[in-house]
N, C-alpha and C positions, 0 to 999 in steps of 0.2 A: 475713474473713480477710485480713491482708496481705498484699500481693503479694511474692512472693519477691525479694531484692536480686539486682541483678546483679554477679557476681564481676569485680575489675576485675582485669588482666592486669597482668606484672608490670612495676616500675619501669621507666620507660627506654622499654617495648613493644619489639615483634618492629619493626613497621612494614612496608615494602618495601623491601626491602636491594635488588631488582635495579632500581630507580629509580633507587636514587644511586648505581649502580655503572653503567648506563646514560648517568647525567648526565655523568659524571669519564668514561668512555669516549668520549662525542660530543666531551667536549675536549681529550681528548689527539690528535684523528684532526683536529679543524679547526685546533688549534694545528700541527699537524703540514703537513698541508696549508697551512697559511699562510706556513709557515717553506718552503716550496718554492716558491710563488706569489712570493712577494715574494724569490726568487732568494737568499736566504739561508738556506742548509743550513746552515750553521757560526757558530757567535757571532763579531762583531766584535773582533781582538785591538789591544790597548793597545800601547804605543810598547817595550816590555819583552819584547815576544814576538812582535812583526812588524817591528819596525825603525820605523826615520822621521827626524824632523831635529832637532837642537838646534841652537838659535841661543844665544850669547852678545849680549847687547846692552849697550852701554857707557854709561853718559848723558853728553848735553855739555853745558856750560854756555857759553851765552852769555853775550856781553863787558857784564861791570856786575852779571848773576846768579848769582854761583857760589855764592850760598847756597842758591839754589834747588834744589840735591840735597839733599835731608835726606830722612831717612826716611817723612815723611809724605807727600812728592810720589812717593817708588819705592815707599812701599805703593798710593798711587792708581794709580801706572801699571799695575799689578800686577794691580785688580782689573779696570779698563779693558780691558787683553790678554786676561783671560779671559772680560770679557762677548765681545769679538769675536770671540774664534777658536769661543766657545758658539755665538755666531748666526752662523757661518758652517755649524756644523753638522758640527764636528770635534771629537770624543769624547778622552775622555780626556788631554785637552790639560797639561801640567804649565805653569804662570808660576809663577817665584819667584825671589827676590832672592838674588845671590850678595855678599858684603861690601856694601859701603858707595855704588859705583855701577855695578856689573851686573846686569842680569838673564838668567837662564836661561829658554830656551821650548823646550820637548821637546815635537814636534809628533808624533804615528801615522803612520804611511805611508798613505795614501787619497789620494781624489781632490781633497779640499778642501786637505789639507797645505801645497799651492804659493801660494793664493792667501794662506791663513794666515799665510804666510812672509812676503808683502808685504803684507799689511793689521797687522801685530801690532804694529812699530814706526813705524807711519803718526803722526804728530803729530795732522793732522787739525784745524791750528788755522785754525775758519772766519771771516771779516770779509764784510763788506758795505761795501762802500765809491764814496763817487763817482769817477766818470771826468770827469778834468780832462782829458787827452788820451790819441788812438790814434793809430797807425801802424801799419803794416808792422813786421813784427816784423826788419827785414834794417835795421843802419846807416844813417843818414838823415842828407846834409847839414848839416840843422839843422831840430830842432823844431819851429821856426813857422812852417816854408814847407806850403803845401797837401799833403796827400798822401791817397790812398783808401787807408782804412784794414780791417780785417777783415773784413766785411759785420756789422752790427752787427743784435742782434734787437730789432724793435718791439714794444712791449708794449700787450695792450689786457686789459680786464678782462674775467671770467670772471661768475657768478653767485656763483660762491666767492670770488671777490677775488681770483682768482689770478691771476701775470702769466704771458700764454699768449706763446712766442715764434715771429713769421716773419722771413726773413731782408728785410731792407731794404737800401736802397745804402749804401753806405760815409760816413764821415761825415770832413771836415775840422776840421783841427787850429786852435785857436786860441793865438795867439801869446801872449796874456797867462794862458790856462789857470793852467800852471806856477806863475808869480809869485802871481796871485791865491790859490791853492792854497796854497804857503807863508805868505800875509798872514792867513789864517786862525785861523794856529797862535797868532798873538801876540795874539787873541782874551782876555778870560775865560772863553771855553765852554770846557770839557775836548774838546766834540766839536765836529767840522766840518758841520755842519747848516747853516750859513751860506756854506760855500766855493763851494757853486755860485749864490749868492744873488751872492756878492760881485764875483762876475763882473759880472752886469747891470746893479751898481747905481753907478751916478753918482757915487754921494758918498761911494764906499769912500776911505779914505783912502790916500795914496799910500805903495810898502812904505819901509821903511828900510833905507839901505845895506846893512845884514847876510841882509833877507831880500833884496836883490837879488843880493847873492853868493851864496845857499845856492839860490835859483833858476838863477842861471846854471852852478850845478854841476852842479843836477838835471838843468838841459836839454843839459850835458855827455852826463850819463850815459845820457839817454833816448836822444840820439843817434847812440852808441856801441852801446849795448844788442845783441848779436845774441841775437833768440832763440830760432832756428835752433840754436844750440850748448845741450848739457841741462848742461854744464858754467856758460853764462852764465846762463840759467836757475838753476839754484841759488845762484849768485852775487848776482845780481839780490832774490832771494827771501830771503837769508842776513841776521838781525839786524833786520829791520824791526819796528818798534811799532804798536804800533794807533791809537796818534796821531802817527804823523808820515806828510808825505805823502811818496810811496811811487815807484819804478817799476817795472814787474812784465810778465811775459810770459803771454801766454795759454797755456794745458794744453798747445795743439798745437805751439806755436811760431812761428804764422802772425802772430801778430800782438801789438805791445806797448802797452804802457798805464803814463801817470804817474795816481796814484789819490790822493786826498784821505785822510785820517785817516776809520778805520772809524768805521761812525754805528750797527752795531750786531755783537756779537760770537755768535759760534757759538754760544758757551753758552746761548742762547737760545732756540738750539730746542728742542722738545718732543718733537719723533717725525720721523724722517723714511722715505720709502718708496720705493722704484723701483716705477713704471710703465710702459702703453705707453700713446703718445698715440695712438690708431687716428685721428684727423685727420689729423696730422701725418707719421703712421708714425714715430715716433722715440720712442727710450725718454727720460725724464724722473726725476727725485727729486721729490717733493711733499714739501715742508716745513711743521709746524705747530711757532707760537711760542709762547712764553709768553707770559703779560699784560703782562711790562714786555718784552720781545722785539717784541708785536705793536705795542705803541705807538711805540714807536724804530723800527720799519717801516713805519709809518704818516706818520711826521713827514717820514724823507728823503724818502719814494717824492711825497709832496705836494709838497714841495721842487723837488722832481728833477723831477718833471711840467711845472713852469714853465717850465723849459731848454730851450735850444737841444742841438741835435744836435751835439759828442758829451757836453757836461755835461748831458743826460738822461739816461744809464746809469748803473745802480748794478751795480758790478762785484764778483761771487761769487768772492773769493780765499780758495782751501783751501792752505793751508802755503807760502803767498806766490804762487803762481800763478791766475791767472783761470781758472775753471771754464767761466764765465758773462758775458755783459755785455750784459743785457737794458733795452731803451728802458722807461722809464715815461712815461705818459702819461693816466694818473690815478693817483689817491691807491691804495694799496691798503693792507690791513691782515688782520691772521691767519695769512695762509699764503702759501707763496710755493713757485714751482718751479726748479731747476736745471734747462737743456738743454743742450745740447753734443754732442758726437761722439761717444755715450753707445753702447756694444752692452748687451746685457741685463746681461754679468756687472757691466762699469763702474759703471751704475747700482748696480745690486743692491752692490757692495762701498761704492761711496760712502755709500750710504743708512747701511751699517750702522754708517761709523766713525761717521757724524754722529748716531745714534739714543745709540751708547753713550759717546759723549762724546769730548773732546780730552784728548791726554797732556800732563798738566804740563809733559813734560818732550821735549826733543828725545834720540834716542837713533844711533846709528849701530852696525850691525853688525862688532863684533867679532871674531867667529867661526861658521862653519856648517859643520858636524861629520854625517855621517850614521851613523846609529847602526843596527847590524846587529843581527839576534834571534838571533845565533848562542849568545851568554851566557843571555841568555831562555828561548831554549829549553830547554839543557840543564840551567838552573836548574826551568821547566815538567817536562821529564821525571824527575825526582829527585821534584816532590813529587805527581806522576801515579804516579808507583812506591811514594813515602809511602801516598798517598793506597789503594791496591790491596793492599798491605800492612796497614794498618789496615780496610776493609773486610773483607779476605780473615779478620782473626783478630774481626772481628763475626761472620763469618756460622760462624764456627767453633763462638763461643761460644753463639748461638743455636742450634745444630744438637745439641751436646752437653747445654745445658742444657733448651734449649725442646724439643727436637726436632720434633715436626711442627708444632708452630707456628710452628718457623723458617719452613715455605714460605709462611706468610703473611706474616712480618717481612718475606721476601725479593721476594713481588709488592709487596708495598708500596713498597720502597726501589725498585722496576724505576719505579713509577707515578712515584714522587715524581723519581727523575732523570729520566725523559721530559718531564715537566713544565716542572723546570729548565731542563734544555737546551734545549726548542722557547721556552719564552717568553724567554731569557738572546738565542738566535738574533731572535728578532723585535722587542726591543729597541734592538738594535746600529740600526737603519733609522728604528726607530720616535721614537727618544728621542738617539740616539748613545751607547747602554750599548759601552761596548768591555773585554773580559775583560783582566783583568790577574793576576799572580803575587799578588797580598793576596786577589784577586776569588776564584781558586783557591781560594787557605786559607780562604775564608770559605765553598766549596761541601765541601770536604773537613771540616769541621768540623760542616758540616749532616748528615751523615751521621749522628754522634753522638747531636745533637739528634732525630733522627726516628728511630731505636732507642732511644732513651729512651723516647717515646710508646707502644710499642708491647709495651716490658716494661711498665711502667706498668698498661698495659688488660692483660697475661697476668698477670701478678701477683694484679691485682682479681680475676678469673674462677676464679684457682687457688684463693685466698682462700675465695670463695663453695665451691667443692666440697669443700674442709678442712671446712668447716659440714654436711658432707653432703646438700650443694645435686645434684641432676643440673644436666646441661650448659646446657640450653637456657634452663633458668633463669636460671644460674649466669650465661652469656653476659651475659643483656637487665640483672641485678642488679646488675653489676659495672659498668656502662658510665655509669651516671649520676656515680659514685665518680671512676672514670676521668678521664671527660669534665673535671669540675671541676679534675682535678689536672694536667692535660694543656695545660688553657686557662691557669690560674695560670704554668706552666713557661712554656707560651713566651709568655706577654704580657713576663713577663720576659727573655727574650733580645732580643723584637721590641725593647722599651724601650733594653735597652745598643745594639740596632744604631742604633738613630735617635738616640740622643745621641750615640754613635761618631759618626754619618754627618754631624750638624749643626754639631759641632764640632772637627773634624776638615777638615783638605783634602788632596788628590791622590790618590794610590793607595790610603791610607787608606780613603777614601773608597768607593774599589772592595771591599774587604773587609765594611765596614759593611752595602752596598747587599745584597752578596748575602746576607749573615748573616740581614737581615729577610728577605729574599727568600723566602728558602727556609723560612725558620720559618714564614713564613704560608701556605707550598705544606705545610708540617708539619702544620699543624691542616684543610687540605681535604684531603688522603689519607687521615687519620687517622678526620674524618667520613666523607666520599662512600665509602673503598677499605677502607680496614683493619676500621672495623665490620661493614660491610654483608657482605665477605665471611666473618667472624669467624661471623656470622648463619648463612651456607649452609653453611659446615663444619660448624656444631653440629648438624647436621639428618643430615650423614652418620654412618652407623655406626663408622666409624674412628673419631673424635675423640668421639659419644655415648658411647660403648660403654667411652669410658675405655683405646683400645689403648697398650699398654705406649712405642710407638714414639710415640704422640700428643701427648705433652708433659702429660695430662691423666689422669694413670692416679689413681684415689684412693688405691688402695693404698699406690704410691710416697708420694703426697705426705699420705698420713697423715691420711686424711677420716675424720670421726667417722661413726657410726652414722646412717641417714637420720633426718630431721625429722620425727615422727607426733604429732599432736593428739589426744589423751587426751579423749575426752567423763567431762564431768561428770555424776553420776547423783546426780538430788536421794531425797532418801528421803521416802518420801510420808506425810505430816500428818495423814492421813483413816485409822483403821483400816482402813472397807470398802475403799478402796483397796490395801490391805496386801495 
């Protein structure tokens, strides 16, 4: 005799509803908890609804470049501003272009704001260059009289190649520095790789009246130079080339420098990072170059090694000022460091113009305007009353229509905005999510979305007891139906949001982020909350039983007669049987 089949239970199964109502409650209590750990009760607000800064930045053109505004160099500058004020860690940042040579930067009011403000139009144009002479950064007689200059740092190799810097005594000026430095130029090298060579060598030939006049200008100017004043300092620094030789003031002012034509440029770096040197105790930048960056670093520092003291430095000028003016004294290659009078933030801001690049373009501030959340607000409060307005006539229309499986619609919507709000709160720190008026419209709009899910599955359930299903069936029969059409719906909103969000820039953007956001918190309420307890209500007698107030009455909604299986009676072929 066969063994009896065993009956399988219905589509979909009961399973354990208090699992996964268990699972969704352990995360709403550690999201919750974390959102107060990490001192952030409140979402992060956008520049729209807490205030903050707008700069106007104007671009300038240097004498010879005035082509160089065109629209392709103010869309780079553009993406530039916004990788830095990103890696500074300031949310919601606006850069965009106004006309032909402005740009606007709408910064949030936070902690980062102020430094964003001076890092966003930073030029950030780096050179490498040799030192033909120092001094004393105060007016000097003349050039080529001896003077103790900066204390200059020696360089010794590292296991990395890096140049490590201590400070050494000062080093004296050489009287022919300058000229040999200009004699360079009338080279065919585009670059000065030979200018500190051509110092030592015997047989350089002697300059020609022209470069003996543009030297005796230069050592004019080196002599005059205060750079003591930030007003000569930028003077000093204003219109210089990467191939002409140069004179320039150190970062602090202590001390000045005529420099050879750059032997290798900024763009060359790869990555750069602020440190601590626990030897030294000083903070530092670590620089890695590219392959044609490392080998143009390789060439001078070789070069350079050969030198007398001070045409053995190779001088680290960021936007015409000396950072840097580290001794070589071997070859090095790969990577190299910045030191100076560095605090942690200095570092750390240098690192990051130099990681996301140098602006095409030079720019000066225009206008800085603070901009208050007083409009923000009262535009927030309008669509917080929208928003409570259209909820309020949801929960109307479930209560009228659904009735008592509004109080399921309505734990749901409670789960699904606790959700929201604690992960929206723990973003603002985690990522710099900051809520903005689009961000708003796109949680006001989720609202929608996750009451659709949830007629969806009461519709399927009604569906099944029109068939004159009971409930508990009805429940487990309807959810696989559901399930399919629940998933279909929002893979399609998630889709418009991440095309929205990829194509799209600024507040835009804020809209997009939460649109997905909340559709994917759509379908884990909808699994872990809204079924599982859909499950324990069908077990009570109110909603079994079919109560008229249940949303679930068959009579209202027009149930056929129940389901009965008719056996079939064969008639039997055997008389004696008969």
């Amino acid at each position: 005799m066969a063994a009896p089949k065993k009956s399988r239970g219905p589509a979909g199964g009961q399973g354990r509803p208090g699992r996964s109502l268990a699972l969704i409650l352990i995360a709403m209590v550690a999201l919750t908890g974390g959102m107060f750990l990490a001192d952030q009760p409140t979402p992060r607000l956008g520049i729209d609804l807490a205030g903050g800064t707008s700069i106007t930045l104007e671009a300038k053109s240097e004498p010879g470049q005035e082509s160089a505004i065109n629209k392709t160099n103010m869309d780079t500058a553009v993406q530039i501003m916004e990788r830095r004020v990103n890696g500074l860690g300031v949310s919601e940042a606006e850069v965009q272009t106004q006309g032909d040579r402005n740009i606007i930067v709408n910064i949030p009011k936070g902690t980062n704001s102020a430094q964003a403000r001076e890092q966003v139009g930073t030029t950030a144009k780096l050179y490498f260059r040799p030192v033909l002479t120092v001094a004393q950064g105060t007016p000097t007689p003349t050039p080529s009289a001896s003077s103790s200059g900066k204390p200059s740092p020696s360089a010794s190799t590292s296991d990395k190649g890096k140049a490590s810097t201590t400070p050494s005594a000062g080093a004296s000026t050489q009287g022919r520095a300058v000229t040999d430095g200009l004699k360079t130029d009338t080279t065919p090298s585009p670059k000065a790789s030979g200018s500190a060579d051509a110092t030592a060598s015997p047989s350089a030939s002697a300059p020609s009246a022209a470069d003996e006049a543009a030297a005796a200008k230069l050592q004019k100017q080196f002599a005059a130079l205060d750079c003591s004043s930030k007003a000569s300092r930028a003077a000093a620094a204003r219109g210089a080339k990467p191939t002409d030789t140069v004179v320039a003031c150190s970062s602090e002012g202590d001390a000045k420098y005529v420099l050879g034509p750059a032997e290798v440029s900024g763009t060359e770096v790869d990555n750069a990072k602020a440190g601590f040197d626990q030897q030294r105790g000083m903070w530092i930048v670590n620089m890695e170059f590219t392959k044609k960056g490392s080998k143009e670093f390789q060439t001078i520092t070789k070069k350079l090694s050969a030198q007398q003291s001070p045409q053995n430095q190779f001088a680290i000028a960021l936007d015409g000022e000396v950072v840097s003016a580290p001794q070589v004294n071997t070859t090095l290659s790969g990577s190299a460091e910045i030191s100076g009078s560095f605090t942690q933030q200095s570092a750390e801001d240098l690192a990051n113009v130099l990681s996301y690049g140098a602006l095409p373009l030079s720019f000066k501030e225009a206008s800085v305007t603070t901009v208050t959340a007083a409009l923000g607000g009262e535009q927030l409060k309008a669509g917080l009353i929208a928003g409570a307005i259209g909820l309020a006539l949801v929960v109307i229309y479930l209560v009228a229509y659904y009735r008592g499986l509004a109080l399921i619609a309505l734990l749901s919507l409670m789960a699904s905005g606790i959700l929201t709000y604690t992960i929206m709160s723990l973003l603002g720190p985690a990522i710099g999510f900051a809520l903005n008026l689009p961000a708003v419209c796109g949680a006001i709009v989720a609202i929608g979305i996750t009451a659709d899910s949830f007629i969806v599955y009461f519709e399927r359930i009604r569906d099944e007891i029109r068939e004159g299903r009971t409930l508990r069936p009805a429940v487990e029969r309807a959810w696989p139906r559901a399930r399919r059409t629940i998933l279909v719906s929002d893979f399609v909103s998630f889709l418009a949001a991440a095309v929205l969000f990829v194509v799209t820039v600024g507040k835009v953007q804020g809209f997009a982020f939460t649109l997905g956001l909340t559709t994917l918190l759509d379908v884990v309420v909808v699994f872990l909350f809204t079924k599982p307890v859909m499950t324990l209500m069908a077990r009570r007698k109110f909603f079994s039983s079919g109560h008229p107030w249940s949303g679930l009455d068959p009579k209202r909604l027009g149930a056929k007669p129940p389901l009965r299986r008719s056996r079939r009676v064969n008639a039997p072929t055997d008389p004696k049987e008969a």
